[in-house]
C-alpha positions as CSV (number, residue, x, y, z in Angstrom):
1,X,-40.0,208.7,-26.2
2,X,-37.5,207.4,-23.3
3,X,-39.4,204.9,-22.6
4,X,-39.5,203.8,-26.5
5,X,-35.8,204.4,-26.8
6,X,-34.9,202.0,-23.8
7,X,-37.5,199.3,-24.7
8,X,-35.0,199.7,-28.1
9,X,-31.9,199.5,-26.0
10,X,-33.5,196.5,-24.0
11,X,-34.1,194.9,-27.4
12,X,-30.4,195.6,-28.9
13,X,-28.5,194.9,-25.9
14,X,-30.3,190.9,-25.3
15,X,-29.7,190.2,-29.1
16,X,-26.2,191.5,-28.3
17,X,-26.0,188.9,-25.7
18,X,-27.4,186.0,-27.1
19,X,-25.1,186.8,-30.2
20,X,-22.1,186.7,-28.3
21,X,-23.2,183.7,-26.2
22,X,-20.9,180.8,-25.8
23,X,-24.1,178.3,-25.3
24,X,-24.6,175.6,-27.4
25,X,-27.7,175.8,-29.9
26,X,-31.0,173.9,-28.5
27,X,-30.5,170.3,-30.7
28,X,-31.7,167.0,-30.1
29,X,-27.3,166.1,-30.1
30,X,-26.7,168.9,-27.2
31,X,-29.4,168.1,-24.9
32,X,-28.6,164.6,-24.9
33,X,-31.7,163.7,-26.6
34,X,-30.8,161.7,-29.4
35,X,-32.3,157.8,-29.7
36,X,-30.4,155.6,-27.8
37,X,-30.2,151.9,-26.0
38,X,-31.2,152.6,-22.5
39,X,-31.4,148.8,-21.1
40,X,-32.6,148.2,-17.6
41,X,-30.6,145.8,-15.4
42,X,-33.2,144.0,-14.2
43,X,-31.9,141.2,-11.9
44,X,-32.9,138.3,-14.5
45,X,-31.0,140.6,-17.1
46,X,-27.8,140.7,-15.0
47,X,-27.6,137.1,-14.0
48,X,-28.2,135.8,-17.7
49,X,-25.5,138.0,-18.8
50,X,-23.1,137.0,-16.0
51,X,-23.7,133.1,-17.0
52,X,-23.3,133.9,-21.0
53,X,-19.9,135.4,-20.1
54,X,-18.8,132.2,-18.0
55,X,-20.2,129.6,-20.4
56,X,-17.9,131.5,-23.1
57,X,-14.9,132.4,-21.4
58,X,-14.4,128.5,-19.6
59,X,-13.8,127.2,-22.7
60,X,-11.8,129.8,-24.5
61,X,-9.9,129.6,-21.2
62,X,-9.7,125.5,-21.3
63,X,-8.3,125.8,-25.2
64,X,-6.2,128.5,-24.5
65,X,-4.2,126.8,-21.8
66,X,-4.5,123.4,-23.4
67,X,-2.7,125.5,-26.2
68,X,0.1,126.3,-24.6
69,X,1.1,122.8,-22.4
70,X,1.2,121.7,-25.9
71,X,3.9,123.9,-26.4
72,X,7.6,121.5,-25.9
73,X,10.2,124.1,-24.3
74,X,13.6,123.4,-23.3
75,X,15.3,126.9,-21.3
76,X,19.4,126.4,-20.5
77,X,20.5,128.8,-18.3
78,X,24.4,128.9,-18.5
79,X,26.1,132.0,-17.9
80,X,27.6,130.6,-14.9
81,X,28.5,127.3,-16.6
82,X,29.9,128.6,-19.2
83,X,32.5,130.5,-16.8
84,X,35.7,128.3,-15.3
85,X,34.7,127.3,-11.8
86,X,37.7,129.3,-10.4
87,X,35.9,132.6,-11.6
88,X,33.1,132.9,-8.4
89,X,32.3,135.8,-8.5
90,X,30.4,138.1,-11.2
91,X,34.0,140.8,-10.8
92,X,35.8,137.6,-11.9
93,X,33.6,136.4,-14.9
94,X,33.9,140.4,-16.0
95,X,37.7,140.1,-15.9
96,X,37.6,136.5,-17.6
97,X,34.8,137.7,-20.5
98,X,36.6,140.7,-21.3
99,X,40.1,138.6,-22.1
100,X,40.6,138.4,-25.5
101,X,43.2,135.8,-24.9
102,X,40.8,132.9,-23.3
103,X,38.8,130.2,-25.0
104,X,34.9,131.4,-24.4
105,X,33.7,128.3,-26.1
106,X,31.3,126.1,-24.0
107,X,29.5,122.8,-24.7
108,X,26.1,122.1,-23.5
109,X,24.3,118.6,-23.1
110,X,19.8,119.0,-23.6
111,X,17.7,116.3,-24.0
112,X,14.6,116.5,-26.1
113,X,11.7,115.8,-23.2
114,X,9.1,115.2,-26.2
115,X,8.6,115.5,-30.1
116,X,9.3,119.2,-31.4
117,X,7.5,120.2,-34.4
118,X,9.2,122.1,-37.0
119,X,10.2,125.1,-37.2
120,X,11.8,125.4,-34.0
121,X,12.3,128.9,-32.9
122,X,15.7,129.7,-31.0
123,X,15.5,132.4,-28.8
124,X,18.3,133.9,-26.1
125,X,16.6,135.5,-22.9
126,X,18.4,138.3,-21.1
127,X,17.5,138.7,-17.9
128,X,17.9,142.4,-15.5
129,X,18.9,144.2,-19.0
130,X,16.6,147.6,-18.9
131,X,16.4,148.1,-22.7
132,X,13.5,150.6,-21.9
133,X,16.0,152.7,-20.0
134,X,15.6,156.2,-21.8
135,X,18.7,157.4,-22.4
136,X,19.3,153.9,-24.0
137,X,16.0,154.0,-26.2
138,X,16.9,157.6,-27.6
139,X,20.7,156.6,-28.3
140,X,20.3,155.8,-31.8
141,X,19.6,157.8,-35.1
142,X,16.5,156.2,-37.1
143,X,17.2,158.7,-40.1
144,X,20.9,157.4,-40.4
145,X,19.4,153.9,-40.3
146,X,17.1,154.3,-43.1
147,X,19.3,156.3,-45.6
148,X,22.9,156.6,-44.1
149,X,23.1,160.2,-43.1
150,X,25.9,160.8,-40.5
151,X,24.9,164.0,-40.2
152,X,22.9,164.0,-37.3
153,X,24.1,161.9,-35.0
154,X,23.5,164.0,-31.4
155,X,21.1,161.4,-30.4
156,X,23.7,158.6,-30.0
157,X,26.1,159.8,-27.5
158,X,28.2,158.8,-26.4
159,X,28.5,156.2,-29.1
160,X,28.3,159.0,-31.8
161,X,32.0,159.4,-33.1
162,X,35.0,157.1,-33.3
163,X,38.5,158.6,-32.8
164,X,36.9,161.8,-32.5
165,X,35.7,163.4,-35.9
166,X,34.4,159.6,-37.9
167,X,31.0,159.0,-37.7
168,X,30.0,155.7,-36.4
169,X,26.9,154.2,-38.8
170,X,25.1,152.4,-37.1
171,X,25.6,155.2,-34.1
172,X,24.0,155.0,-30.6
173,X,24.3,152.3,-27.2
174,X,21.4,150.3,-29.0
175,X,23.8,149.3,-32.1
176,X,27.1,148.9,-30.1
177,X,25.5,146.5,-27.2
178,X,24.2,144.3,-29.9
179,X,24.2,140.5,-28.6
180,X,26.7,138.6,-29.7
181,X,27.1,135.1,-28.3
182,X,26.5,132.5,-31.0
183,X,24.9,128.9,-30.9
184,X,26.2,125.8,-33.0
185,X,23.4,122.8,-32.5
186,X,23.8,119.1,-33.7
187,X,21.9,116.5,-32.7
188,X,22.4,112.7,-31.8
189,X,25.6,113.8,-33.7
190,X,24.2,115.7,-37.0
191,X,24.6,119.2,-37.5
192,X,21.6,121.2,-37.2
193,X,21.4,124.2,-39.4
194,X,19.7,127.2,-37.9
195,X,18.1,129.4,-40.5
196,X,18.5,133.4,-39.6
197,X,16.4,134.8,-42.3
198,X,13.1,136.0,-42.2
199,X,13.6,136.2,-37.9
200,X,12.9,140.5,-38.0
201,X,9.8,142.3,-39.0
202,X,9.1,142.6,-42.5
203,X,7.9,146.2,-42.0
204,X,11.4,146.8,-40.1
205,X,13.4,145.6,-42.8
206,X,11.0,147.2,-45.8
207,X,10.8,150.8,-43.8
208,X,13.3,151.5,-40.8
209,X,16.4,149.8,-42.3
210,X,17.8,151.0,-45.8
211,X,20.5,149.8,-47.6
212,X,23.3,151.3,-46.1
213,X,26.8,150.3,-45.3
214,X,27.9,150.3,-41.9
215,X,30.9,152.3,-41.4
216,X,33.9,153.0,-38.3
217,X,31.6,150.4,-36.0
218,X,33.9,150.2,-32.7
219,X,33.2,146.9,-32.1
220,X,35.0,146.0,-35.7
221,X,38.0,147.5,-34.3
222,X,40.7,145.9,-32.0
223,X,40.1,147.2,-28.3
224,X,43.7,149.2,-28.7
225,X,42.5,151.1,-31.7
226,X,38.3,151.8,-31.9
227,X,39.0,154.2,-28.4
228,X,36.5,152.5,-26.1
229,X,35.4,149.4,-24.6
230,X,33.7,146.2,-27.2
231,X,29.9,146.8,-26.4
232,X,29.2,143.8,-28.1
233,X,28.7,142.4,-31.7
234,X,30.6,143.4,-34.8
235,X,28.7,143.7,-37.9
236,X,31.1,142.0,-40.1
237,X,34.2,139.7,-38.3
238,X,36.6,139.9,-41.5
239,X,36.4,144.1,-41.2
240,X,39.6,145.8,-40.6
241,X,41.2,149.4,-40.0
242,X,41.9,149.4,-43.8
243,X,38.4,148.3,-44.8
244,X,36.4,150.5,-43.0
245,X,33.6,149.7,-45.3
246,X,31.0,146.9,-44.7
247,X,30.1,145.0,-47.9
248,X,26.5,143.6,-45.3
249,X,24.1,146.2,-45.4
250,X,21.8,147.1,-42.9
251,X,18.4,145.8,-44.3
252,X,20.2,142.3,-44.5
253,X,21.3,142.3,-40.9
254,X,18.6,140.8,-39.2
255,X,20.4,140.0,-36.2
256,X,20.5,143.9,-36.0
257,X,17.2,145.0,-37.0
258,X,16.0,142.6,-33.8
259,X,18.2,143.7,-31.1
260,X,17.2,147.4,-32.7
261,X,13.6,147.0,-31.4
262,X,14.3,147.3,-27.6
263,X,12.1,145.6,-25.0
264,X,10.0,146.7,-23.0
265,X,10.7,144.8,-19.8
266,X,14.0,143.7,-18.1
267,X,13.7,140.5,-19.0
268,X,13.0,139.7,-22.4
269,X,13.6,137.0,-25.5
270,X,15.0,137.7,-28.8
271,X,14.1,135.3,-31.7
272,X,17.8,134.1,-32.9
273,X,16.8,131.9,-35.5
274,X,14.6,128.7,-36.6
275,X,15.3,124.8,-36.9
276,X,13.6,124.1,-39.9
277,X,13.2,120.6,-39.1
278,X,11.8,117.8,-36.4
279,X,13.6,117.3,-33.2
280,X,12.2,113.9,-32.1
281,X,12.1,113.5,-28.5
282,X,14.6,111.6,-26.9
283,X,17.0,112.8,-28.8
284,X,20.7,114.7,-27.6
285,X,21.0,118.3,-28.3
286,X,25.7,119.4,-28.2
287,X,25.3,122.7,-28.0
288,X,28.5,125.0,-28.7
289,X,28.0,128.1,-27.0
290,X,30.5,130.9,-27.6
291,X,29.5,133.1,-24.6
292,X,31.2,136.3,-25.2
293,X,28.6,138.5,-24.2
294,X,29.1,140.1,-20.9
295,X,26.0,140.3,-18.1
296,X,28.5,139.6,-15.6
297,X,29.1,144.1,-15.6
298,X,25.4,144.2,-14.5
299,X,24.2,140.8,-12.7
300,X,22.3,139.8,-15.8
301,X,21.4,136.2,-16.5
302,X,21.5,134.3,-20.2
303,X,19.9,131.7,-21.6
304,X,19.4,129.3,-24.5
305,X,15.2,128.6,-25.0
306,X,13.9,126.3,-28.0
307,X,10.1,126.3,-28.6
308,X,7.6,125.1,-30.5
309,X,4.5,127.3,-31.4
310,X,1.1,126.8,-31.3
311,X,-2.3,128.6,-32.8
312,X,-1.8,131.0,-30.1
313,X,2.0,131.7,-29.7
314,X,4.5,130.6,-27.4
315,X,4.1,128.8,-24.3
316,X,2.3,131.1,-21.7
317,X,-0.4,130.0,-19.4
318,X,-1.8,133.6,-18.1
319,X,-4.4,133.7,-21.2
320,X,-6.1,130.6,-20.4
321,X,-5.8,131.0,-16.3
322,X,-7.0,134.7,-16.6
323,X,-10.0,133.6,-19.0
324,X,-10.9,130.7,-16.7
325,X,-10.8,133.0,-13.8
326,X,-13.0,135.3,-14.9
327,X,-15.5,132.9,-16.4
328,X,-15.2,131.1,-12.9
329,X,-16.1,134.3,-11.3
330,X,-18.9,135.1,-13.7
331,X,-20.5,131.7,-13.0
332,X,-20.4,132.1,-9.4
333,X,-21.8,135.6,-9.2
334,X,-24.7,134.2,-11.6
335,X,-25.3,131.4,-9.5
336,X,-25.3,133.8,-6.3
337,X,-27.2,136.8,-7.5
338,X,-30.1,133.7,-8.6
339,X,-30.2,132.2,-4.9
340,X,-30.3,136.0,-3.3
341,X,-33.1,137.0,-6.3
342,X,-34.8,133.6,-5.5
343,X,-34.9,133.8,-1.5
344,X,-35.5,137.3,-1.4
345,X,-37.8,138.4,-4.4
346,X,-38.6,142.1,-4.7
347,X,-40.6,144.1,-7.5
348,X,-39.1,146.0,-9.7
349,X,-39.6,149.8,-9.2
350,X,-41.7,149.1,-5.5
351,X,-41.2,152.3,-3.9
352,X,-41.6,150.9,0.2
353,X,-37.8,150.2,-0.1
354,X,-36.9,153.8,-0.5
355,X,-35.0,155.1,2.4
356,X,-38.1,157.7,3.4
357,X,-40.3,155.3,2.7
358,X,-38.8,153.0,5.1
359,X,-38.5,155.5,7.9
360,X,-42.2,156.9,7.8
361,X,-43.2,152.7,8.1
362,X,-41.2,152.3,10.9
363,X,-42.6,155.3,12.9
């Protein structure tokens, strides 16, 4: 009878066990024996598929970068020019920039190096502006954006309230630092209309940006009455303390909705607008540049860039360098693992060049 009664208790206490047993059920899926590709790199294997990769990526490479020297750029760099020449240093061009009572205006000679295809896109480049700093990316309220609440506006300080108690729509550093420097272009002599629409993303304007008014925006406000310092832009020049109201909405302000979506890097290019029309080369650009922006606070650089476009975007060379590096590199490794497989064949699987197998031949 013991014995019976603990062969039962041997019984009970393994199904116990395996019941409570965090291992995985025997299956084809856990013990990693499903079908499956196992290829072997044979040397023959490896160099084809190293020479398939070159013969590919050389002329993706090739088109790529023949893509973009097709791409006609002209970059003007003129924050300094734009300055008086008796303002040297950056202290200087803060004090002149931040004078309401001086002429900003500045006119800029370009020559068009070679034919420029329309649309023309006109971008301004900021250079050592950290958009991706975080307290600057969280300074803004994307709910207050998309349907005008006010109520929640602890994300944008310290651009929250104006004069204490209104709240600023659109709130946060993003909104009040919006660029501001405008561009009038003519050339040989006739004016040149730069078209703003359809410059932000369609999803931004459809889903992030609702119609609503902007209201107590500090940088409507004379300096002496919106209680801090002009960050940048206003939202609508002919607003005034008794018109607090905006009759733009949000949705429409696409100059808004693209400074809104901050960069990533310090240096960075914001699409302005598009020349919906030929610039044939040769030809004079006057450009009127009202530079009212201030870098000077910061050591930041600004600058004018028209471009063309091609199948594959703007005018950037790493693409097609990068492919034809690698496809360089594959070639060469093909060609190299053929000479080593060709001087010094070996069988596949032959055992004599395992490491014991080598010490019991040499003794």
């Amino acid at each position: 009878m013991p014995s019976q009664g603990a062969s039962t208790s041997g019984v009970n206490n393994g199904t116990s066990t395996r019941k409570d047993s965090k291992r995985p059920k025997s299956s084809a899926f856990t013990q990693q024996e499903l079908p499956a590709c196992k290829p072997l790199l044979t040397p023959k294997w490896v160099i084809t598929i190293f020479m398939l990769i070159g013969v590919v990526f050389i002329p993706i490479g090739v088109a790529a970068l023949f893509a973009s020297r097709n791409v006609v750029e002209i970059i003007d760099e003129y924050q300094t020019v734009c300055v008086p020449g008796r303002y040297t240093t950056n202290g200087e061009r803060e004090q002149f920039i931040q004078d309401v009572n001086q002429d900003k205006h500045c006119n800029r000679t370009l020559t068009v190096s070679k034919l420029m295809k329309g649309p023309v896109y006109v971008y301004y480049q900021l250079d050592n502006f950290y958009q991706n700093h975080r307290r600057y990316v969280k300074s803004r309220s994307d709910k207050q954006l998309l349907d005008g609440n006010a109520t929640d506006t602890s994300a944008c300080k310290p651009e929250q309230y104006l004069s204490g108690d209104l709240a600023i729509v659109p709130c946060g550093l993003i909104a009040w630092s919006l660029f501001n420097d405008t561009y009038n272009i003519s050339a040989d002599g006739q004016q040149v209309t730069i078209n703003k629409k359809g410059i932000s993303w369609k999803s931004d304007r459809e889903h992030k940006f609702g119609n609503v008014r902007p209201q107590y925006f500090p940088n409507n406000l004379p300096r002496d009455l919106n209680g801090s310092l002009i960050g940048g832009a206003s939202l609508d020049p002919n607003t005034t303390v008794s018109k607090p109201f905006i009759v733009i909405l949000l949705n429409e302000d696409e100059d808004l909705i693209v400074w809104m979506r901050t960069a990533a890097l310090p240096t960075f290019r914001k699409l302005y607008g598009k020349i919906e029309q030929d610039l044939a080369a040769g030809s004079t650009l006057s450009i009127t540049i009202n530079n009212v922006y201030n870098t000077y606070s910061f050591g930041g650089k600004k600058k004018l860039v028209l471009s063309t476009t091609s199948w594959l975007g703007g005018k950037n060379d790493f693409l097609g360098v990068a492919y034809i590096t690698v496809g360089s590199l594959c070639v060469f490794l093909a060609l190299l693992f053929f000479l080593v497989h060709w001087r010094y064949p070996r069988r596949l699987g032959d055992t004599k060049y395992l490491s014991w197998n080598q010490h019991a031949s040499a003794n």
